[in-house]
N, C-alpha and C positions, 0 to 999 in steps of 0.2 A: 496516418489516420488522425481527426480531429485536427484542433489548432498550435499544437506544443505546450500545452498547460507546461509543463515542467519549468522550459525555456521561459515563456511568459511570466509566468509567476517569480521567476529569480529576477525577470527583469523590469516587474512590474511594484512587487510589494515585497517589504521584508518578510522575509519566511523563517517564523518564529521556533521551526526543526530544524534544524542543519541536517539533509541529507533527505529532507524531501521529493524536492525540486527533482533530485537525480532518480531518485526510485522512482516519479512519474515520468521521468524519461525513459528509464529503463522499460515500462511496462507498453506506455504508449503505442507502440504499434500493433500491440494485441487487439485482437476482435474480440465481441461480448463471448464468446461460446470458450474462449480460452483465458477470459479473465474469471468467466464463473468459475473454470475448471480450476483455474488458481485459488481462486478464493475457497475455494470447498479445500483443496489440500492444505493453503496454510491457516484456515481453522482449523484444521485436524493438528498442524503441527500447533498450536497454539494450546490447545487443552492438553495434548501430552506436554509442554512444556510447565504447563503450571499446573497439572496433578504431579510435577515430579517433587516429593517433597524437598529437594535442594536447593527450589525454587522459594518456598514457600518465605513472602514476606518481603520478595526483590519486587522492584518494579516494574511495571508491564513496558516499559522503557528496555529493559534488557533483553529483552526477546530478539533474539537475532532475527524475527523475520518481522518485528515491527514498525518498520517504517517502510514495508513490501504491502503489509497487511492495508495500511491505511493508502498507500498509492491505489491499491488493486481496488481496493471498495472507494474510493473517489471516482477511479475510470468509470467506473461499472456506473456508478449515477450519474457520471455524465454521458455515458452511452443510452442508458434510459431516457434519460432527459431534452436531450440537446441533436442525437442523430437520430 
């Protein structure tokens, strides 16, 4: 599905996350109906993780599903946008 943003993108511009590129790989051949559905659970993981107070005062950088989060809501506007 689409054009390989991941692939692209490592081969196009430096990619100032390390570990982008790959989570846009990884999601890329989702459809919109299973990238919403992604996105609606890892918001959910996302507020449980920072209502846990253990959390309180790390950065959103440590969220283990934060660089899923930002793949999944890139797809998602470029499936809006672009297909």
């Amino acid at each position: 599905m689409g054009d390989h943003l991941g692939g692209n993108l490592g081969r196009s511009a430096p990619v100032a996350l390390p570990g982008l590129a790959e989570a846009l790989d990884r999601w890329e051949a989702c459809g919109l109906d299973e990238l919403l559905s992604e996105s609606a659970r890892i918001r959910a993981e996302v507020r449980r993780w920072a209502s846990d107070p253990a959390n309180a005062g790390r950065p959103i950088s440590d969220l283990p599903v934060y660089l899923d989060r930002m793949a999944v809501e890139i797809l998602i506007e470029r499936r809006y946008f672009t297909e």
